[in-house]
N, CA, C and O atoms as a Maestro MAE file, in Angstrom:
{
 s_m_m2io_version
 :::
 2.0.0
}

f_m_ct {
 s_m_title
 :::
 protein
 m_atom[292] {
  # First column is atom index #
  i_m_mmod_type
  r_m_x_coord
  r_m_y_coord
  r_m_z_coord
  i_m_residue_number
  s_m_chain_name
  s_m_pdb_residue_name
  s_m_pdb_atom_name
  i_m_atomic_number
  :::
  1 25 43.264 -8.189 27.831 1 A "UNK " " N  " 7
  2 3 42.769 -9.176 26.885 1 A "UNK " " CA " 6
  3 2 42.920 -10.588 27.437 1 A "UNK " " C  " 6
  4 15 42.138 -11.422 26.982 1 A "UNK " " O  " 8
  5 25 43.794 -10.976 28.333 2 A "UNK " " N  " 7
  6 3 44.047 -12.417 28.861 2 A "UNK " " CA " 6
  7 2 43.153 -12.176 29.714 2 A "UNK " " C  " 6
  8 15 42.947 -13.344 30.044 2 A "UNK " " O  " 8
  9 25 42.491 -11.615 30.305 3 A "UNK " " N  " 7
  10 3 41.478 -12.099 31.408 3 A "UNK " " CA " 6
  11 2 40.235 -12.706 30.608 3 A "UNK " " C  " 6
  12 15 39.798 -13.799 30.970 3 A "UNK " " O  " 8
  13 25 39.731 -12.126 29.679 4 A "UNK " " N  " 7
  14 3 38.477 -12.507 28.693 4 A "UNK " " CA " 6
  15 2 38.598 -13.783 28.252 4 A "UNK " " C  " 6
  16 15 37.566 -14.454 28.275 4 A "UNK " " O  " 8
  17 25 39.905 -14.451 27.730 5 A "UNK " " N  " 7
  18 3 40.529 -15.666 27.256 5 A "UNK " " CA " 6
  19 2 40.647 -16.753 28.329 5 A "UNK " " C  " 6
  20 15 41.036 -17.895 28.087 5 A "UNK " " O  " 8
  21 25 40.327 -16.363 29.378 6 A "UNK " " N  " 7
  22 3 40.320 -17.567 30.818 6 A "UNK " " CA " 6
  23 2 38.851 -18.498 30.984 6 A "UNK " " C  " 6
  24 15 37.821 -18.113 30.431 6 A "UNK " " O  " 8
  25 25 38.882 -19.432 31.596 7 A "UNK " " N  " 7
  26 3 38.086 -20.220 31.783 7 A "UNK " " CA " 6
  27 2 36.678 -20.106 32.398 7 A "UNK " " C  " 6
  28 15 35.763 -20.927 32.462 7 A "UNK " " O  " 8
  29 25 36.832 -18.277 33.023 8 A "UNK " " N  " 7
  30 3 35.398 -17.641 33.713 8 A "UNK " " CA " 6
  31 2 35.303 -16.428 32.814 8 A "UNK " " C  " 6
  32 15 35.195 -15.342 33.385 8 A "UNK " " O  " 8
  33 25 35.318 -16.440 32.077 9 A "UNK " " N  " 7
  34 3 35.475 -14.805 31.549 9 A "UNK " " CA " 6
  35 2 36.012 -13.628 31.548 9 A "UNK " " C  " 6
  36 15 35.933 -12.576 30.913 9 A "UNK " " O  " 8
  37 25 36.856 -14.291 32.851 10 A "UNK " " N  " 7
  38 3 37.683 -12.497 33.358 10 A "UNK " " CA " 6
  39 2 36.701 -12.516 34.840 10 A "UNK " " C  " 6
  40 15 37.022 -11.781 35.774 10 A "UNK " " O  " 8
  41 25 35.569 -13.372 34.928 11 A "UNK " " N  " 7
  42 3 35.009 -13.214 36.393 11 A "UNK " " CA " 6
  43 2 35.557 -14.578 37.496 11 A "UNK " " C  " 6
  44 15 36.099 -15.600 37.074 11 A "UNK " " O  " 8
  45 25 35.314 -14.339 38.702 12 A "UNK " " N  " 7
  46 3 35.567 -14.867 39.549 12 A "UNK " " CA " 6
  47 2 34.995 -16.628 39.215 12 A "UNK " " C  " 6
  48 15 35.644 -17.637 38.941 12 A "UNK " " O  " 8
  49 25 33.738 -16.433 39.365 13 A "UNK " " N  " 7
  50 3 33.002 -17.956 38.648 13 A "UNK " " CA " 6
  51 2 32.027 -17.705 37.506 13 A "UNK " " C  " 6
  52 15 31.723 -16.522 37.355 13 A "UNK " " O  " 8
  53 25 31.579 -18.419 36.828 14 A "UNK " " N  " 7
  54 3 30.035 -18.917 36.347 14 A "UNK " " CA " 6
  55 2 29.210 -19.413 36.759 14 A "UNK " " C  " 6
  56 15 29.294 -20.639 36.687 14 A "UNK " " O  " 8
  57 25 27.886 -18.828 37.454 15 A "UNK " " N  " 7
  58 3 26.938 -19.249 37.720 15 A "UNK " " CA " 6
  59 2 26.173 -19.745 37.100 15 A "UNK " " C  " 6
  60 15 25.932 -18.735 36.438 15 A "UNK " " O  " 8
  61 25 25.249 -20.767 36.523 16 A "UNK " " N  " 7
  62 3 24.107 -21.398 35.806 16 A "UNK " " CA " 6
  63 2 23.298 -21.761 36.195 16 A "UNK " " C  " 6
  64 15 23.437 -22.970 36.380 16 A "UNK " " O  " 8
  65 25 22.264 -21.365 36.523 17 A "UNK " " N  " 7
  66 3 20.665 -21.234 37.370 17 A "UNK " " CA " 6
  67 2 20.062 -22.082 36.398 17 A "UNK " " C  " 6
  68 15 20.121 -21.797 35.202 17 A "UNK " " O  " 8
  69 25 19.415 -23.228 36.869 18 A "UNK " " N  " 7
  70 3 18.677 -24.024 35.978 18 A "UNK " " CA " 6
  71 2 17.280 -24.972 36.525 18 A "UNK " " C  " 6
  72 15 17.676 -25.751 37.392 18 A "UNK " " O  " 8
  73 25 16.521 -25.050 36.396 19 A "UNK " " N  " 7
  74 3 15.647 -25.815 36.787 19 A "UNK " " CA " 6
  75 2 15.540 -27.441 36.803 19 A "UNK " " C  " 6
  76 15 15.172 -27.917 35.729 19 A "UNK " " O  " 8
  77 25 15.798 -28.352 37.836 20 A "UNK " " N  " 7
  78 3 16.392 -29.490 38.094 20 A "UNK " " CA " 6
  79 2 16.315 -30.600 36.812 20 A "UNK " " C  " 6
  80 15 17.184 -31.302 36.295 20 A "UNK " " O  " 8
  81 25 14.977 -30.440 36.564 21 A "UNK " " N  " 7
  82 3 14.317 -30.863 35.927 21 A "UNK " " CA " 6
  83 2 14.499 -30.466 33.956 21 A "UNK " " C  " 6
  84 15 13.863 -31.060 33.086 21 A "UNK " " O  " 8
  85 25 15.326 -29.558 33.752 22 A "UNK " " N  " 7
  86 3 15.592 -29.282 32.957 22 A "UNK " " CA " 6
  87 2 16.732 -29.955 32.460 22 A "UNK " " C  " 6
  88 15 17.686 -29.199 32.275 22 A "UNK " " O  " 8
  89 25 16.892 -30.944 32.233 23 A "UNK " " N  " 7
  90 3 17.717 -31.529 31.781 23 A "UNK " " CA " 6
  91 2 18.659 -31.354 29.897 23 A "UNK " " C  " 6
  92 15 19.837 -31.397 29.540 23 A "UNK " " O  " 8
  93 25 17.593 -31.198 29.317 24 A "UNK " " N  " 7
  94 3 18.141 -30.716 28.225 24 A "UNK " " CA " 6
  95 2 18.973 -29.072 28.680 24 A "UNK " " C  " 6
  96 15 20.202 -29.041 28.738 24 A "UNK " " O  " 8
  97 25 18.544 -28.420 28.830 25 A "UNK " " N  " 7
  98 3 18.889 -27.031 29.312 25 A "UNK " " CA " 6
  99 2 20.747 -27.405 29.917 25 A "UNK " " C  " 6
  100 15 21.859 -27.005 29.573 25 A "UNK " " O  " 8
  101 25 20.439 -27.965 30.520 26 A "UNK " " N  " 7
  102 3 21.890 -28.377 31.624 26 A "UNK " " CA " 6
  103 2 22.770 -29.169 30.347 26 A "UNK " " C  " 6
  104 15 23.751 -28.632 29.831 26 A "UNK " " O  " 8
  105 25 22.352 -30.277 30.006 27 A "UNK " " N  " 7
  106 3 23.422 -30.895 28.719 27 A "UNK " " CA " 6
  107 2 23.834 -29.795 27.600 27 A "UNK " " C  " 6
  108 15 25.052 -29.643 27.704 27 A "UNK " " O  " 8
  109 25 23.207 -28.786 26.350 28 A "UNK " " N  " 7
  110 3 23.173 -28.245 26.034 28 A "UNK " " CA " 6
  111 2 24.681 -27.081 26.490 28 A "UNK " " C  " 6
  112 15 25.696 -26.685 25.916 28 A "UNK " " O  " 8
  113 25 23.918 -26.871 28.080 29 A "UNK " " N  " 7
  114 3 25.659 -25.810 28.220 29 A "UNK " " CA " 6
  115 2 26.447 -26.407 28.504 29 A "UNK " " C  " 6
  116 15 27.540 -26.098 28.029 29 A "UNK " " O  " 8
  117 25 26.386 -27.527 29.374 30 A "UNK " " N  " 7
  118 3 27.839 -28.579 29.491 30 A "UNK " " CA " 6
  119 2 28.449 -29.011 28.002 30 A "UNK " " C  " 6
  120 15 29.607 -29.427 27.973 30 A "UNK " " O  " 8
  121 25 27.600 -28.910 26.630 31 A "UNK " " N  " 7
  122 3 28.445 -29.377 25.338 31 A "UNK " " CA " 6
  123 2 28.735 -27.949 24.945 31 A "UNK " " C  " 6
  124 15 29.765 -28.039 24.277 31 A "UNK " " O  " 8
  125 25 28.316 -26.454 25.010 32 A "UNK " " N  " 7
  126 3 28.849 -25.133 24.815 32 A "UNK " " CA " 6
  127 2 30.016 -25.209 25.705 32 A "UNK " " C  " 6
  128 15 31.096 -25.282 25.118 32 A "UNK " " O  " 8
  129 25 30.046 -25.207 27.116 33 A "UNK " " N  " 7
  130 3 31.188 -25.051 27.944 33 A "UNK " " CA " 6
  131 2 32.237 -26.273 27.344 33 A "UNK " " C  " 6
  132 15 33.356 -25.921 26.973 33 A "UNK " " O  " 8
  133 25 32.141 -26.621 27.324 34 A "UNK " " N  " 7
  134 3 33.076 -27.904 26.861 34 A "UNK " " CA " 6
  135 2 34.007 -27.282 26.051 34 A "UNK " " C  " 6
  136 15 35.151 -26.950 26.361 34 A "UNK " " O  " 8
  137 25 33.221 -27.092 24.581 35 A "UNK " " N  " 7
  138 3 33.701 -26.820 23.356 35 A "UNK " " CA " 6
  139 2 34.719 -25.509 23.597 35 A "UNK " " C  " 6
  140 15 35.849 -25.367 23.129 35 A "UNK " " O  " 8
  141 25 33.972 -24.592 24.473 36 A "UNK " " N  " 7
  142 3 34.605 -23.024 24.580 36 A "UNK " " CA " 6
  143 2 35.364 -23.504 25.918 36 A "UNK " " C  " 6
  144 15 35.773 -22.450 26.404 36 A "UNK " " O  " 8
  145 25 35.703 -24.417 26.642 37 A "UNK " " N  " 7
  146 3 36.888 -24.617 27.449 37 A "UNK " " CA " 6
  147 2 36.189 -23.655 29.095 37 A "UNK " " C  " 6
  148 15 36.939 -23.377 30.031 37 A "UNK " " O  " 8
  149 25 35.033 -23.387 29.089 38 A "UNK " " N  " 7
  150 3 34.655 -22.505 29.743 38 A "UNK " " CA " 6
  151 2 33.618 -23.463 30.984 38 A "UNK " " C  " 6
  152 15 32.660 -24.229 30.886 38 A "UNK " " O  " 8
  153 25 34.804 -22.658 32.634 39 A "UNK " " N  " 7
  154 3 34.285 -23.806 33.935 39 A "UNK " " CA " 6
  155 2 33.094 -22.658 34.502 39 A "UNK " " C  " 6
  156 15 33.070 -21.430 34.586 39 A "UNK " " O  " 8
  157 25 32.289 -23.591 34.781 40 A "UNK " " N  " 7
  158 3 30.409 -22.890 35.714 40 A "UNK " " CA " 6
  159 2 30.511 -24.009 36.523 40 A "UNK " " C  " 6
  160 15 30.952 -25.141 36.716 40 A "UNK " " O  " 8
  161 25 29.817 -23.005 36.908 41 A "UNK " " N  " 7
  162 3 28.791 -24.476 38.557 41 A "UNK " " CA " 6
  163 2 27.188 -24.053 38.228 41 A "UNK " " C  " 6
  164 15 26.694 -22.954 37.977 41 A "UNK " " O  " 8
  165 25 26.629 -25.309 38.331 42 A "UNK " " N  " 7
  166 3 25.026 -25.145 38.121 42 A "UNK " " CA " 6
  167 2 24.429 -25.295 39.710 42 A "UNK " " C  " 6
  168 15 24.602 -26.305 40.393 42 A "UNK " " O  " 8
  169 25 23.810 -24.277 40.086 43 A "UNK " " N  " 7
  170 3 23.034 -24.148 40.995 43 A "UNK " " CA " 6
  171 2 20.779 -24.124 40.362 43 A "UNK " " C  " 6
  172 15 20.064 -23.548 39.542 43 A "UNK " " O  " 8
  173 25 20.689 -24.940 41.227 44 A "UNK " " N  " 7
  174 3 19.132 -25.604 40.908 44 A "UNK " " CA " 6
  175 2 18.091 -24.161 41.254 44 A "UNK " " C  " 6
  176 15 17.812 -23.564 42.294 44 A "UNK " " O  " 8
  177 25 17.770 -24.010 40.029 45 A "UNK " " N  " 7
  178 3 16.746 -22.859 40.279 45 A "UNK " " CA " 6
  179 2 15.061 -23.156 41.162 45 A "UNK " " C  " 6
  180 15 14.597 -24.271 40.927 45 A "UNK " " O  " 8
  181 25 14.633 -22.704 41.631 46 A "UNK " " N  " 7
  182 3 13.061 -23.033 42.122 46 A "UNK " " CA " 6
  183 2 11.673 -22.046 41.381 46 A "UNK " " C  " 6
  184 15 11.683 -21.135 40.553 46 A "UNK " " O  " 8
  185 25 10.697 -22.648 42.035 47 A "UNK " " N  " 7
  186 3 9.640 -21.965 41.355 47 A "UNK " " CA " 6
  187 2 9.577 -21.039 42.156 47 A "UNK " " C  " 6
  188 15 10.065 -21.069 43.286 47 A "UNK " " O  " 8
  189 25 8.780 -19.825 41.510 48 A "UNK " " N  " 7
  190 3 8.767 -18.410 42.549 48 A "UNK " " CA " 6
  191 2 7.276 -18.451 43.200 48 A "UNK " " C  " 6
  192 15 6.747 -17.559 43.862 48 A "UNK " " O  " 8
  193 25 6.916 -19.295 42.960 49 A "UNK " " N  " 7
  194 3 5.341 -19.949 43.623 49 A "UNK " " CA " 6
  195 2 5.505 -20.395 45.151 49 A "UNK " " C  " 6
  196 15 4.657 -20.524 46.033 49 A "UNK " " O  " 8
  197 25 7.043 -20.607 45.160 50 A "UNK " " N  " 7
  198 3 7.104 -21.720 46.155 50 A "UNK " " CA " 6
  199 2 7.808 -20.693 47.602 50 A "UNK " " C  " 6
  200 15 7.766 -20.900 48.815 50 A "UNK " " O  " 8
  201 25 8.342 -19.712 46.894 51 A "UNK " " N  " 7
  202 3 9.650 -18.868 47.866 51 A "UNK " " CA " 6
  203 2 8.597 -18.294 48.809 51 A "UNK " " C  " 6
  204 15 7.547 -18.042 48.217 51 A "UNK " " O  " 8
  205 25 8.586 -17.980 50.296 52 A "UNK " " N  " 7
  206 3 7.864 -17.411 51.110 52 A "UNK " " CA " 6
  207 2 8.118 -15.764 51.111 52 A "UNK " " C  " 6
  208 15 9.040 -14.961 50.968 52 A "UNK " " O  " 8
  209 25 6.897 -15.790 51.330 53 A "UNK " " N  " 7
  210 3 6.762 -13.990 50.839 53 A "UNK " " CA " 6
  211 2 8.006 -13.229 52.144 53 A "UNK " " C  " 6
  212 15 8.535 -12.155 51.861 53 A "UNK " " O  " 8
  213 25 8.211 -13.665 52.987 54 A "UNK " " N  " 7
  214 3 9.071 -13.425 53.836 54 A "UNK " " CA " 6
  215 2 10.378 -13.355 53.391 54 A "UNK " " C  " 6
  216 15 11.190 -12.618 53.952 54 A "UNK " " O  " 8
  217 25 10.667 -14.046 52.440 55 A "UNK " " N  " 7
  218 3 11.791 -14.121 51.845 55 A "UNK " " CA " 6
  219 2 12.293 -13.109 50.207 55 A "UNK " " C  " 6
  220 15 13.375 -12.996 49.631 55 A "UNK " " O  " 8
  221 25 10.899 -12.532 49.918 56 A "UNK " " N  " 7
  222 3 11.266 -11.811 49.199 56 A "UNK " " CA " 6
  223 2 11.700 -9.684 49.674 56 A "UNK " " C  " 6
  224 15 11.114 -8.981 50.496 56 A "UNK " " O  " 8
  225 25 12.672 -9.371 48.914 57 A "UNK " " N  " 7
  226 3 13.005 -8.216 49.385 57 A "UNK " " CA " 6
  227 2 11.775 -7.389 50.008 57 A "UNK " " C  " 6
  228 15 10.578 -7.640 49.864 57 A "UNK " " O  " 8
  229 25 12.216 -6.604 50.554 58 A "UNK " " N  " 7
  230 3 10.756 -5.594 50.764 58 A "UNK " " CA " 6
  231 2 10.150 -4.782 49.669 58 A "UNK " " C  " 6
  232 15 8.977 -4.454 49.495 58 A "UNK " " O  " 8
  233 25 11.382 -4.499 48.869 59 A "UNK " " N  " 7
  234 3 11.126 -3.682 47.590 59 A "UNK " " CA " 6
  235 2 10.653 -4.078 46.365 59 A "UNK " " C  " 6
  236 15 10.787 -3.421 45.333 59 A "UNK " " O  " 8
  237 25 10.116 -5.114 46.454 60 A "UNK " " N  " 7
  238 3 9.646 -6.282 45.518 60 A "UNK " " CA " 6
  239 2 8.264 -6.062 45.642 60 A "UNK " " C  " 6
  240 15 7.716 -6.262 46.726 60 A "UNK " " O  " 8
  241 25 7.641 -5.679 44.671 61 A "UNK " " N  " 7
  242 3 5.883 -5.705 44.577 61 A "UNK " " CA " 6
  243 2 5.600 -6.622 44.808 61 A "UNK " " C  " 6
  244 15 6.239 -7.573 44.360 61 A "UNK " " O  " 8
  245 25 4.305 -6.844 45.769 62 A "UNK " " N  " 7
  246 3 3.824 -8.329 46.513 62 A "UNK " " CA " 6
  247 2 2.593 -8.850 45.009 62 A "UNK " " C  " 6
  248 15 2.634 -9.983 44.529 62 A "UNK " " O  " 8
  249 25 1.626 -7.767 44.515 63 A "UNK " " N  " 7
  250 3 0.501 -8.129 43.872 63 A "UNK " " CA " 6
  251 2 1.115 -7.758 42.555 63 A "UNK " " C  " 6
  252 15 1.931 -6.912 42.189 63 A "UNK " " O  " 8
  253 25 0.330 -8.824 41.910 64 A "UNK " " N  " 7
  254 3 0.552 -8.741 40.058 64 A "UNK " " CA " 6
  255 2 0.087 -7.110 40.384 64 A "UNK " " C  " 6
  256 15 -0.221 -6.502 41.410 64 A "UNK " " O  " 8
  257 25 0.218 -6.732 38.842 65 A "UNK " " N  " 7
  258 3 0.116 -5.487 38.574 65 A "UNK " " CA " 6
  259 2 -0.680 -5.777 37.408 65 A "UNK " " C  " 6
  260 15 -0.407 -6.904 36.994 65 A "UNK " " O  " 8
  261 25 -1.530 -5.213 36.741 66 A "UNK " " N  " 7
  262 3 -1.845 -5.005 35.072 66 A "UNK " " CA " 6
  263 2 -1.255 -3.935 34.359 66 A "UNK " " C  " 6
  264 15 -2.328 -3.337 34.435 66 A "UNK " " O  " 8
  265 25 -0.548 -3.152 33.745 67 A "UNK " " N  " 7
  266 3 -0.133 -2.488 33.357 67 A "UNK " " CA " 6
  267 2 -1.233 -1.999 32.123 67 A "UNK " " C  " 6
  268 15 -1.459 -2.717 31.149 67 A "UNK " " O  " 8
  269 25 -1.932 -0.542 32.350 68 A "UNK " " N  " 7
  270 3 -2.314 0.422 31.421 68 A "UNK " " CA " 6
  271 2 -1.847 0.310 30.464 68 A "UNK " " C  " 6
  272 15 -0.648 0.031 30.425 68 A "UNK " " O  " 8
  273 25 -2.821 0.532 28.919 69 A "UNK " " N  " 7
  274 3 -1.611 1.099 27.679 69 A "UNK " " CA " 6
  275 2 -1.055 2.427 27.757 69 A "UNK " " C  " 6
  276 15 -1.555 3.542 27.905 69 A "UNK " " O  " 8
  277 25 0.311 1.924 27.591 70 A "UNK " " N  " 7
  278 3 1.691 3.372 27.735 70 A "UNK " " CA " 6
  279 2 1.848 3.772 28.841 70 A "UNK " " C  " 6
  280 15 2.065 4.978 28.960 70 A "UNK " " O  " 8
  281 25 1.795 2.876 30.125 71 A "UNK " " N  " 7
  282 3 1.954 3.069 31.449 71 A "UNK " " CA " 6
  283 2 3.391 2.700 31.676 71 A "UNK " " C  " 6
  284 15 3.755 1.611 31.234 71 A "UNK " " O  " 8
  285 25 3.924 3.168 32.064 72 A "UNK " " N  " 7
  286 3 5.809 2.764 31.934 72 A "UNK " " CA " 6
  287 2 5.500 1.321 33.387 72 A "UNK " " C  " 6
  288 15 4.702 1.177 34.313 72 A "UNK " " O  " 8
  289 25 6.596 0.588 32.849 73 A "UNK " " N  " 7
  290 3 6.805 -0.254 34.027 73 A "UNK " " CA " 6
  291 2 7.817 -0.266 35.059 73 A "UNK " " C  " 6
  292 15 7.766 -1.099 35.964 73 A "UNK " " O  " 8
  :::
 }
 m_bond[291] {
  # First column is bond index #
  i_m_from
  i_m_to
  i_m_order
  :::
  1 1 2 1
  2 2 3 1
  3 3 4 2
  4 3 5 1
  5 5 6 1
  6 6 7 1
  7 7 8 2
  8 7 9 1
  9 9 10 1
  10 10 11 1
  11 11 12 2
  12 11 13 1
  13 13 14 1
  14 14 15 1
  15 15 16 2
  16 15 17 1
  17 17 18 1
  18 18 19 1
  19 19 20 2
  20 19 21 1
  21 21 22 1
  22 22 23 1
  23 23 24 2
  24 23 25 1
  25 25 26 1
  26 26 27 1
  27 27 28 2
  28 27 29 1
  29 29 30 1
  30 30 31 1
  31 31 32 2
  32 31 33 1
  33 33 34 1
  34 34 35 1
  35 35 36 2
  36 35 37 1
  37 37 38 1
  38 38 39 1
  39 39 40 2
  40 39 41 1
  41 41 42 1
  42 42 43 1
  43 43 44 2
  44 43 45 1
  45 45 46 1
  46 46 47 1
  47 47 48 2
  48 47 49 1
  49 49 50 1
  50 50 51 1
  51 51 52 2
  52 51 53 1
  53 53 54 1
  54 54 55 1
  55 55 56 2
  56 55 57 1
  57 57 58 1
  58 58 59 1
  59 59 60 2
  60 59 61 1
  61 61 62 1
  62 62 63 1
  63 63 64 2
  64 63 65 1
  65 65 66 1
  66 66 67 1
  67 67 68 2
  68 67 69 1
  69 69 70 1
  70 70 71 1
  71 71 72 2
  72 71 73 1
  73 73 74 1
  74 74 75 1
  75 75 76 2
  76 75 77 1
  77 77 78 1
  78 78 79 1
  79 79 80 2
  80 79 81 1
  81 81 82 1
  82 82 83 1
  83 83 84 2
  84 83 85 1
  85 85 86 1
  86 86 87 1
  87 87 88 2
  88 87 89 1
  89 89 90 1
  90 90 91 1
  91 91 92 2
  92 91 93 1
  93 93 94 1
  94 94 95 1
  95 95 96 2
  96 95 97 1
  97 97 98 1
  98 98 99 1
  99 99 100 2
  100 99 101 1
  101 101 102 1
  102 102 103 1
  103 103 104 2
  104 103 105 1
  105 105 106 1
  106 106 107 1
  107 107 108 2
  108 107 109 1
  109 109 110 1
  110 110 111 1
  111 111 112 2
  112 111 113 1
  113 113 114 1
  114 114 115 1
  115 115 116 2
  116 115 117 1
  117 117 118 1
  118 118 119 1
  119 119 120 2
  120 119 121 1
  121 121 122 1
  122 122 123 1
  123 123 124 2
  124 123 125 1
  125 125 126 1
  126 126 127 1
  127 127 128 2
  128 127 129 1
  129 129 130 1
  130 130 131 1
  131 131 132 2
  132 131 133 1
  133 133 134 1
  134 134 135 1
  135 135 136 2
  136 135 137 1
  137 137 138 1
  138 138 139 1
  139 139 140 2
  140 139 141 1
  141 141 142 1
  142 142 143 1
  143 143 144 2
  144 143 145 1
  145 145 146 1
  146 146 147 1
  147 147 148 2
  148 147 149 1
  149 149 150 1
  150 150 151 1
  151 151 152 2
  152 151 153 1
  153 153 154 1
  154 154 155 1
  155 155 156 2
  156 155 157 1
  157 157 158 1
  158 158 159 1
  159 159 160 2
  160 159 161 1
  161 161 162 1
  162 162 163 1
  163 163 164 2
  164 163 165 1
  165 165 166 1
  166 166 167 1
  167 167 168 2
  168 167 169 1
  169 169 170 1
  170 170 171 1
  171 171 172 2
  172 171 173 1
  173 173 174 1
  174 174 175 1
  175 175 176 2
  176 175 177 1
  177 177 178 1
  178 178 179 1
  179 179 180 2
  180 179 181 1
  181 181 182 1
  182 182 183 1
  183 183 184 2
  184 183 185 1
  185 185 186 1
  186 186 187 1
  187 187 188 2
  188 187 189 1
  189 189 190 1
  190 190 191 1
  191 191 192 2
  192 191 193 1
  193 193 194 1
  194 194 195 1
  195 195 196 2
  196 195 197 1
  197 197 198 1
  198 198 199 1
  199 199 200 2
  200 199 201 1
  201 201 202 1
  202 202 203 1
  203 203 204 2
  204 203 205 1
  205 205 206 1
  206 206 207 1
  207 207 208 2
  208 207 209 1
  209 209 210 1
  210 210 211 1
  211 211 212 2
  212 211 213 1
  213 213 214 1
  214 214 215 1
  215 215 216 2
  216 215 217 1
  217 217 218 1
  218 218 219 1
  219 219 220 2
  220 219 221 1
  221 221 222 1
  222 222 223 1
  223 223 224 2
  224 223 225 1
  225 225 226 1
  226 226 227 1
  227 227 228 2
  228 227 229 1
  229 229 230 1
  230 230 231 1
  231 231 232 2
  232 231 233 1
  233 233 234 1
  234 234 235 1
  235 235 236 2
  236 235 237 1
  237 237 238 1
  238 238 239 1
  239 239 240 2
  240 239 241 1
  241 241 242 1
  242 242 243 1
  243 243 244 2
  244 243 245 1
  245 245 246 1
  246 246 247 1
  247 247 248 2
  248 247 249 1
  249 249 250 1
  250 250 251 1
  251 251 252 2
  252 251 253 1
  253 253 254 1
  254 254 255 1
  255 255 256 2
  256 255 257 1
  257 257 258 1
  258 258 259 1
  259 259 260 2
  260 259 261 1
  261 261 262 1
  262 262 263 1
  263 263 264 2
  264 263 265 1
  265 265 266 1
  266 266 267 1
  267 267 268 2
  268 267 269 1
  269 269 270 1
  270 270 271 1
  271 271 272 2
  272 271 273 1
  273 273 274 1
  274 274 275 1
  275 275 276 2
  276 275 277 1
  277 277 278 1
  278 278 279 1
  279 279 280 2
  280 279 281 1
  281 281 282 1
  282 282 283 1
  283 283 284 2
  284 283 285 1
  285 285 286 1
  286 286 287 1
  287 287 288 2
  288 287 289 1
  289 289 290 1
  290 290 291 1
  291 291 292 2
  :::
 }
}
């Protein structure tokens, strides 16, 4: 129960992926973290427009897909 009650959750850190530009987004959890005593680091998210296809896994579908009705995804 004292690990849950710590300042990461019981995890090593908090990550917070945010878009730079999102500024409300970023204030918002800095006044939640605050209040709940709870430490993150914000790392700047990017657009997925921008990442080179080289850089995505191999196992990652390259083309949109449309999905059929009742075609599982």
């Amino acid at each position: 129960m004292v690990d849950i009650l710590n300042a990461t959750l019981g995890y090593q850190e908090i990550q917070v992926v945010s878009m730079p530009e999102r500024i409300d987004k970023r204030d918002a959890f800095a006044v939640m973290a605050s209040v709940t005593g709870i430490d993150y680091n914000i790392t700047d998210g990017v657009v997925g427009d921008t990442i080179s296809a080289k850089a995505l896994p191999h196992t990652m579908q390259q083309e949109p897909k449309t999905l059929a009705a009742g075609e599982p995804t």
